[in-house]
N, C-alpha and C positions, 0 to 999 in steps of 0.2 A: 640553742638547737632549733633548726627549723622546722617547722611542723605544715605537715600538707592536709587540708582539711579536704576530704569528698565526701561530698554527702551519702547517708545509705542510699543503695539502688532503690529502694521501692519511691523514696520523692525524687529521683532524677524525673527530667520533665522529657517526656518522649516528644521527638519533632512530628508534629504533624503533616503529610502529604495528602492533600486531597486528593480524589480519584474524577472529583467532577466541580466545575465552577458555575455549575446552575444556567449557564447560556444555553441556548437554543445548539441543535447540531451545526447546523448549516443556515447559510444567511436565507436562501430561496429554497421553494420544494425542487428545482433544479439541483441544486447543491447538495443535501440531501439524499435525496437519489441515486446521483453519481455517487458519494461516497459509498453507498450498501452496494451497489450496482459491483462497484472496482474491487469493493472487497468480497465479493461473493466469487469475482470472475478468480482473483487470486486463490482466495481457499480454495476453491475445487480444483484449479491446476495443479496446484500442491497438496491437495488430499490425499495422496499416499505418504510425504515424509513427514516423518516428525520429527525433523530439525530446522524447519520452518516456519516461521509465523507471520502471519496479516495483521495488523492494526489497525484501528480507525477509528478519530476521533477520540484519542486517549492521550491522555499527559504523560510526557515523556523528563523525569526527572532528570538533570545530567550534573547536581551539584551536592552530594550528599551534605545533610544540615543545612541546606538550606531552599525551603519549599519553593521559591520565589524563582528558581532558578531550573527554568520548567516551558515546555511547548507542548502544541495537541496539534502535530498533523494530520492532514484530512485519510492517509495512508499512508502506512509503510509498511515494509519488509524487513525482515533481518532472517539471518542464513546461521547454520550453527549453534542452536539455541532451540530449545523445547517450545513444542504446536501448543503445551498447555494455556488454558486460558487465563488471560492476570486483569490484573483493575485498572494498574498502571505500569510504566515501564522505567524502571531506575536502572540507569548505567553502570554503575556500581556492583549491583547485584548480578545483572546479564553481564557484565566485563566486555561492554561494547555497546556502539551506538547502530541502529537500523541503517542497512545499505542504499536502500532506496527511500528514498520520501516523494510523496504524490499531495500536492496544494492546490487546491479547485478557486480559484481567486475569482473574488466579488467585486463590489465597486467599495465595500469595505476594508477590503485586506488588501487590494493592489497592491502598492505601496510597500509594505510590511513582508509581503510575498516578494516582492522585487528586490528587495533592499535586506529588510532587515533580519530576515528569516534566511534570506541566500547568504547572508555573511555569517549567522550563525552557525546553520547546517557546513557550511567550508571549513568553519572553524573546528567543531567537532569531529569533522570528517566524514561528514553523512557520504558515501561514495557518488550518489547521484543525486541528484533533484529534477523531479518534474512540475511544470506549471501549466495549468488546460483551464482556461475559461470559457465554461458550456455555453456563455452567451452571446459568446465572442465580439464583449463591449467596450471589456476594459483591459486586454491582455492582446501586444497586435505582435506576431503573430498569436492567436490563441492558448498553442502546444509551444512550449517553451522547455529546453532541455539543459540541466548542463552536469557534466562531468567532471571529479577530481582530480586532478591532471599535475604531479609535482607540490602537491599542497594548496593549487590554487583550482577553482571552478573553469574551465573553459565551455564552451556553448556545443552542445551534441548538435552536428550539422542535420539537415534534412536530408533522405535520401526516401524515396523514392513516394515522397507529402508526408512521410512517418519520422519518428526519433528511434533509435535505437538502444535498448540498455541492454549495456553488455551486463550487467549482473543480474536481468532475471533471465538473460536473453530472448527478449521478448522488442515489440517494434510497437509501437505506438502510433495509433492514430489519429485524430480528430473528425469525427461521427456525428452530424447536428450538435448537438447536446450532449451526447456519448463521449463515452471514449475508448474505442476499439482495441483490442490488443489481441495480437497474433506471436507465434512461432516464427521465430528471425529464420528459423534452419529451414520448417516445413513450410511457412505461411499460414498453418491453420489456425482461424482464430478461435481464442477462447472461449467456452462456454459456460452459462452459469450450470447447475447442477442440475436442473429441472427440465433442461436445455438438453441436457446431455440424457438425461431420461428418455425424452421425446424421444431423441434420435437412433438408443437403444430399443425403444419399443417400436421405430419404424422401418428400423435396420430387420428386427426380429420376423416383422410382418411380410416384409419382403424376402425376406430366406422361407418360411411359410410357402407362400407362393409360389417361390422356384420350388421348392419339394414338390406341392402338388402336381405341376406341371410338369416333371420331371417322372414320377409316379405315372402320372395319364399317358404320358410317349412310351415308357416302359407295356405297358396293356395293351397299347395299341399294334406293338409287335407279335 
């Protein structure tokens, strides 16, 4: 008779997933930058839903039991899925991998960005990838787009110096160092929050205004 031995659960050995591998964010304060920059401009666009979430700079598991089997994009998105905040992002658990991925390419990661992250992400089925090199030294053209098209990547054409992603619907630009993103339908570009503060308090200031003035032609009758 054959006998199946498991061991009790309390010595099963849980897998461990780090949530950080001790490197720096970003290779330059350039890099850096951009990444808080793009993720600040994404959360506050999506601040009202919560079935949206921003990433950035976080390891993205896609192999349960096995830690090794793991990436930290510089941004992504994913649609469908709870704004709460996590440490890390296991596919398994979300039942799905991020639609958009955003990769700020260095003279480090060129390469790796080009190649071996693009044939990852295809694989998995990231739905889009973008690549922007703020220094524009090692990436020609800088803004690099591609789309998944029948299971495979093909190149999002330039239209009008922008890329366009149809899944934030959103248009891409390349900005010095920046990297601009606007409304494909309105063209307005995004703001960070602090941004959009301003503009409500200067919006506020100028209706102000018109009241008074408005008040003063009233008296004058």
């Amino acid at each position: 008779m054959a006998v199946n031995y498991a061991p009790p659960p309390e010595i099963i050995e849980e897998v461990e997933y780090p949530a950080s591998d001790g490197k720096p964010m970003g290779e330059t304060g350039f890099h850096i930058k951009l990444i808080v920059y793009v993720v600040s401009l994404l959360e506050t666009y999506y601040r009202h839903r919560t079935d949206v979430y921003v990433g950035g700079d976080m390891f993205v598991y896609y192999e349960e039991g096995d830690p090794r089997r793991c990436f930290a994009p510089d941004v992504f998105v994913a649609f469908g899925v709870s704004n709460k905040e996590r440490r890390s992002w296991f596919t398994w658990k979300e039942n799905k991998v991020p639609e958009v991925i955003f990769e700020f390419t260095s003279k480090e990661t060129r390469e790796e960005d080009l190649w071996t992250k693009r044939g990852l992400y295809q694989w998995l089925g990231v739905k889009e990838y973008f690549l922007f090199d703020p220094l524009d030294e090692y990436l020609k053209p800088c803004l690099q787009g591609f789309r998944l098209t029948d299971g495979v990547y093909q190149a999002v054409p330039e239209i009008n110096y922008g890329l366009q992603s149809e899944s934030l619907g959103l248009t891409l630009n390349a900005n010095g160092n920046r990297l601009a993103l606007t409304e494909t339908a309105t063209g307005k570009r995004l703001l960070q929050l602090h941004e959009l503060q301003e503009a409500y308090q200067s919006a506020e200031k100028e209706i102000e205004k018109l009241r008074d003035e408005l008040e003063r032609l009233k008296k004058q009758k």
